[in-house]
N, C-alpha and C positions, 0 to 999 in steps of 0.2 A: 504493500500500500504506500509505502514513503514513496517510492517511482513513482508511481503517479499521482502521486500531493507535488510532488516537484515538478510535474510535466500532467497536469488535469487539460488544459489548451490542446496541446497535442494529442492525448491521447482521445479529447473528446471530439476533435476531428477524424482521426482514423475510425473511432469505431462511429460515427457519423456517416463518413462514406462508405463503410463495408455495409453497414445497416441502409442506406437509400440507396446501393449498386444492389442489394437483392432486393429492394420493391418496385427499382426498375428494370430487371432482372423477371419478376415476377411479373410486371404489369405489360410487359413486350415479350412473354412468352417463351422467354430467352432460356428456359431452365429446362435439361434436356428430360422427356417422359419418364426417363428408368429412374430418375432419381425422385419421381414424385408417385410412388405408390396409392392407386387410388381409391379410394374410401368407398362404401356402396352409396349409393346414387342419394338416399334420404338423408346421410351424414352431409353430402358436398350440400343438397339444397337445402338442409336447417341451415349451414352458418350466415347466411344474410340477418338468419333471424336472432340468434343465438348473438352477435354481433351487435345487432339491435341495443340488447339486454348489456353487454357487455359494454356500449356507449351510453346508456344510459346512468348505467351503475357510478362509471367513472364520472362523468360530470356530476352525480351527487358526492363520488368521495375528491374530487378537487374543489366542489363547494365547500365543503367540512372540513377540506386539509388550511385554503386560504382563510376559514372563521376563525378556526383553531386559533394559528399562529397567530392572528392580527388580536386573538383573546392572551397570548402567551404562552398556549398549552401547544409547547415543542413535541413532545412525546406523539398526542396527538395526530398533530400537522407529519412529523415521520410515519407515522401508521398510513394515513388518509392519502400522502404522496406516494407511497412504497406500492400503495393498496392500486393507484391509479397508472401504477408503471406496469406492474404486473399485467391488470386489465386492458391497458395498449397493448402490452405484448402477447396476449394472449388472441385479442381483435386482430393484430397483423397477424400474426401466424397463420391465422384460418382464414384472414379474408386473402394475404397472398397465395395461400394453398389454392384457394378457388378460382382468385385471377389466375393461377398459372394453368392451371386443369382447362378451363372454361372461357377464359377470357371474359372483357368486361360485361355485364348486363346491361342490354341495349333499353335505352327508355322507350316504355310503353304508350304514353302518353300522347298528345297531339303535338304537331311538328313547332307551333307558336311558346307552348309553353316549353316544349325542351331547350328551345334555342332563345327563349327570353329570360328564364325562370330556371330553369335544370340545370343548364351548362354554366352560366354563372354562381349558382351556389355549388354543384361541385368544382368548379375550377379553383374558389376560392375556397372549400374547404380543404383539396389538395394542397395547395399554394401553404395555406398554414400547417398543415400535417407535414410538408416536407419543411419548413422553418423549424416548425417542432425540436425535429428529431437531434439537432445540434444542442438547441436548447437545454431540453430536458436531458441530454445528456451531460453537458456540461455541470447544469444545476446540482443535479444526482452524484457525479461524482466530486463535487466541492462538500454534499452533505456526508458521503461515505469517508472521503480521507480527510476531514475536520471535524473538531469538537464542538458541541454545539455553544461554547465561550466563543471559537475561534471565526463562526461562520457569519456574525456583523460585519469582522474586518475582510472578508471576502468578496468576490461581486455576486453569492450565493442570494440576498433578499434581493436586488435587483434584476437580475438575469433571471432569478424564481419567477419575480412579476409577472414578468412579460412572459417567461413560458407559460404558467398556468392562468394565464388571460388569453393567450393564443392559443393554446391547449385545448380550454373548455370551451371558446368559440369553434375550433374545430369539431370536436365529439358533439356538440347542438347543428353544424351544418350538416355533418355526416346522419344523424338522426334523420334530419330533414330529406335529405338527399337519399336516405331508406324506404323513409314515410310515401315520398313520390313515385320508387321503382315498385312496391310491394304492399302497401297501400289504397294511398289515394286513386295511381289507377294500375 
């Protein structure tokens, strides 16, 4: 852990780009068949939903982790962020399992509202999911290799902010962007 308390910058770029080289990796189909063993048909077509639950969840435990802290209860606010990393990474695991199998889910919807209404809220909840990922990794490991004395004097509460502001706006677009494939229509 001292390596990288003395190198948190560098290493939370490498594992930054290893982590968005597999979800665009995943998301362009790039990942060869034999390596993705595939689930029977009801397991691949729950995860949209399953996904659902697993965005929704998070955005209540990053509401709880941010009331925490801003109440003082550190302990807390570590459970309620540990709790919301997990639940992304549990959400990416099976939603790139399914991009790669399937490819994207095409909107069902009318051609006005995909290209007024659809493509603008997922573009931008992409857009924050891939900002994310630097983020919150950053964040996470300034909180793993410091104390919690040492982590004021860090950019840990401020780089937090913004991840889990950009975060939970992500996990409500991604909702939304659910709501409209499976759904609404």
């Amino acid at each position: 852990m001292t390596v990288i308390r003395r190198h948190v910058c560098a290493v939370s770029g490498v594992l930054s780009v290893v982590a968005l080289a597999l979800v665009f990796a995943a998301a362009l189909r790039a990942i060869p068949d034999w390596l993705l063993p595939r689930a029977p048909e009801f397991v691949v077509q729950a995860i949209p939903h399953v996904n659902a639950v697993l965005s929704v969840t998070a955005i209540c435990t990053i509401v709880l982790g941010v009331r925490a802290i801003r109440r003082g209860n550190v302990e807390r606010h570590r459970r309620m962020m540990l709790s919301t990393t997990g639940l992304f990474a549990a959400f990416l695991a099976a939603y790139l399992y399914r991009v790669a199998l399937e490819g994207p889910t095409d909107f069902p919807g009318p051609a006005t509202v995909e290209q007024f209404v659809y493509y603008p809220v997922l573009g931008i909840h992409i857009l924050l999911a891939i900002v994310c990922v630097p983020l919150v990794i950053y964040t996470l490991l300034l909180a793993l290799t410091h104390s919690v004395a040492e982590l004021p004097e860090t950019r840990h509460p401020t780089v937090g902010r913004a991840a889990a502001a950009l975060w939970l706006v992500s996990f409500v677009l991604g909702t939304v962007v659910y709501l409209m494939l499976y759904v609404v229509y």
